[in-house]
C-alpha positions as CSV (number, residue, x, y, z in Angstrom):
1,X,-111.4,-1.8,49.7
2,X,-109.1,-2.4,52.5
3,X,-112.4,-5.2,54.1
4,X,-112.0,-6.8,50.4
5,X,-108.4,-7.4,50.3
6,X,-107.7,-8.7,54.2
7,X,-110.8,-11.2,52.8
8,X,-109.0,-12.3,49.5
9,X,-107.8,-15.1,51.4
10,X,-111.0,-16.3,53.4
11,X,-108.9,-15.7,57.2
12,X,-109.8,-17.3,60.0
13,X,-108.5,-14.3,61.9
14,X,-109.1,-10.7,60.3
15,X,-107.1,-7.8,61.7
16,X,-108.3,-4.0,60.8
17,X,-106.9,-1.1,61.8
18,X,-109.1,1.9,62.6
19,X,-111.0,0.9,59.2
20,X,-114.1,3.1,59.7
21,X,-112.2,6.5,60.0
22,X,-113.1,9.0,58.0
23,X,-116.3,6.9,56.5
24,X,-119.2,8.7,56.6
25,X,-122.4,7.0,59.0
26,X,-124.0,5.0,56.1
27,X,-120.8,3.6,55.1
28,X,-119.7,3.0,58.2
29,X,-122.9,1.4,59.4
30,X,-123.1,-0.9,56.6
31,X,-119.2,-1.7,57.2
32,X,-120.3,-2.8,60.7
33,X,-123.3,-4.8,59.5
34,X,-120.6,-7.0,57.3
35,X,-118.3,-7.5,60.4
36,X,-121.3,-8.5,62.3
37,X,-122.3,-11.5,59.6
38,X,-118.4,-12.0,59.0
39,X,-118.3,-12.6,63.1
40,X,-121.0,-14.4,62.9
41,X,-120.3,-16.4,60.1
42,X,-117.6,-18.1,62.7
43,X,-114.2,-15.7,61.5
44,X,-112.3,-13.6,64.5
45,X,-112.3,-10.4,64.1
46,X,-109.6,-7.5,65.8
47,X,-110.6,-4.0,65.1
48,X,-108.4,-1.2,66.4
49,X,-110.8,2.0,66.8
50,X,-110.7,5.4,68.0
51,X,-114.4,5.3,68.6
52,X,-116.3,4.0,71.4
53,X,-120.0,3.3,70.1
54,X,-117.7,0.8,67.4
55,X,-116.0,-0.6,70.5
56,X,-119.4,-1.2,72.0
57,X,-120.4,-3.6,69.1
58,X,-117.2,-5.3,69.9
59,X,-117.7,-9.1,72.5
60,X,-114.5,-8.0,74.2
61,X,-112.2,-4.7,74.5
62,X,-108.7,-4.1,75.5
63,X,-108.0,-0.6,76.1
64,X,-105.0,0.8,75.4
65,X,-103.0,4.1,76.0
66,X,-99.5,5.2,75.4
67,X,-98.2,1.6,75.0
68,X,-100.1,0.7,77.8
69,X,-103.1,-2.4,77.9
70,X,-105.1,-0.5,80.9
71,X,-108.2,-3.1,80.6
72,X,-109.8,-6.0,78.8
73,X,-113.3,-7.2,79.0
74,X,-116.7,-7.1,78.0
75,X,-118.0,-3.9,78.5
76,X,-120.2,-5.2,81.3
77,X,-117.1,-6.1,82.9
78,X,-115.3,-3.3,82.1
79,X,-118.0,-0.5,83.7
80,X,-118.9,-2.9,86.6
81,X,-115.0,-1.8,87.6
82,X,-115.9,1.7,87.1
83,X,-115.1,3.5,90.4
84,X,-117.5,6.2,89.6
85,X,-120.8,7.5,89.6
86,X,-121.5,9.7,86.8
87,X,-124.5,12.7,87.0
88,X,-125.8,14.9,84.5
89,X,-126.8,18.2,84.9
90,X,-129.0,20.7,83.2
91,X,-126.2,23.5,83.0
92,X,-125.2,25.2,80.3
93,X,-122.9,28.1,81.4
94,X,-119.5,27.2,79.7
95,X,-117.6,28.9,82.8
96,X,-119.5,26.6,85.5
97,X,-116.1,24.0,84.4
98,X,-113.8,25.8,86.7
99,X,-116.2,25.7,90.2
100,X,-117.7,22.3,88.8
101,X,-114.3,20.9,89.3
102,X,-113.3,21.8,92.5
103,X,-116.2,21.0,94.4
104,X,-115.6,18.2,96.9
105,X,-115.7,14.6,95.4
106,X,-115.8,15.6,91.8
107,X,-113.3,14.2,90.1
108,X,-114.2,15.6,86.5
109,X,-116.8,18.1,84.7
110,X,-117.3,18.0,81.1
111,X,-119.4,20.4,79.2
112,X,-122.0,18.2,76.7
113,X,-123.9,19.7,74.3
114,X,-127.0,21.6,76.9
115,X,-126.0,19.5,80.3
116,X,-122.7,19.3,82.1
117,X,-121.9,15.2,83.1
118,X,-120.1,15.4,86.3
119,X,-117.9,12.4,87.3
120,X,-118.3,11.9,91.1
121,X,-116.5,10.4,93.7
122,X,-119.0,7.6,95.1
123,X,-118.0,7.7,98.6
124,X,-117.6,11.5,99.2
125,X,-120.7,13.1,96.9
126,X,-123.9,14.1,97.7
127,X,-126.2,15.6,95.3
128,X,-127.6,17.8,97.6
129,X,-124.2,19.5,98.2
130,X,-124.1,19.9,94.3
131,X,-127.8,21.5,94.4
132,X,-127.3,23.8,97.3
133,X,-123.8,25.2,95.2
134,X,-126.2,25.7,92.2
135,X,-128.8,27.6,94.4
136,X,-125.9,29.7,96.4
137,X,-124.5,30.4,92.8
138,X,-127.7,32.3,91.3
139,X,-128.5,29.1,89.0
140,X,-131.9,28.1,91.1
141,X,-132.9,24.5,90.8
142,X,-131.5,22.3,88.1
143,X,-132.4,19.3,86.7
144,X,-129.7,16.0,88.0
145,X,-130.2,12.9,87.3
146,X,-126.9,9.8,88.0
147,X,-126.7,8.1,84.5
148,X,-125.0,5.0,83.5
149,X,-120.9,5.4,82.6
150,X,-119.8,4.9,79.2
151,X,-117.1,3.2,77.6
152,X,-115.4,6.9,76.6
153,X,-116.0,7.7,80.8
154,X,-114.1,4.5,81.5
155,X,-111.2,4.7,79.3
156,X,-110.5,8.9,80.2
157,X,-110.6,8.0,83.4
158,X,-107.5,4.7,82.9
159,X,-105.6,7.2,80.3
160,X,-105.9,9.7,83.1
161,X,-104.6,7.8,85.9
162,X,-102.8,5.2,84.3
163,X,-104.5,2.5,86.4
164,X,-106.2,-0.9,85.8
165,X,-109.1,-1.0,88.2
């Protein structure tokens, strides 16, 4: 409804705010398809959204927090100033947060779904510090592996610190 109105007037420039929340995935995936062919069709289009895989469909991002514009980009630009590496570990002990956290050059630990990603200081980490904790902790051997940062890695990390990169 709300797509329908702001087109009423055929816009050169279409502004929507948060439009897919609360849409369930069909909806919502056929709302994106009819930005895409809007977008592609030569018409602008600003979408404010809460949600990160929609911001990932978006050519360019500005990240704001509290008021704040903390980055703009493409999200190749945007991760390429990512001053992390992020690893992801086969752990599923919901208590391993606390000692995840304060091991040296760990700079976050978030529980997701069967595996633990652990954001890591580049300079300071080894992952065979993180594998000896595991072993002296009772765990044995677990799976890590470094993946590739997200968007959602990217912008906790500016709303945390407050920082362009």
């Amino acid at each position: 409804c709300a797509l329908a109105i702001g087109l009423l007037h055929t816009p050169t420039i279409l502004f929507l705010d948060e439009p897919t929340t609360g849409v369930d995935p069909v909806a919502r995936r056929e709302f994106w398809s009819m930005l895409y062919d809007l977008n592609k069709s030569g018409m602008t289009i600003v979408v404010s959204t809460p949600y990160m895989d929609e911001a990932e469909l978006c050519t360019r991002k500005l990240f704001i927090s509290r008021g704040k514009v903390l980055d703009l980009g493409t999200s190749h630009e945007l991760l390429s100033r990512y001053p992390h590496r992020v690893l992801q570990v086969g752990l599923r002990d919901r208590r391993a947060k606390e000692w995840l956290s304060t091991l040296p050059g760990v700079v976050d630990a978030n529980l997701f779904g069967a595996q633990y990603h652990l954001v890591v200081d580049d300079v300071r980490f080894a992952g065979t510090a993180l594998e000896r904790e595991f072993s002296a902790r009772g765990y044995g051997e677990l799976p890590v592996k470094e993946i590739p940062p997200t968007l959602e890695d990217l912008f906790v990390f500016l709303s945390a610190t407050g920082e362009r990169v």
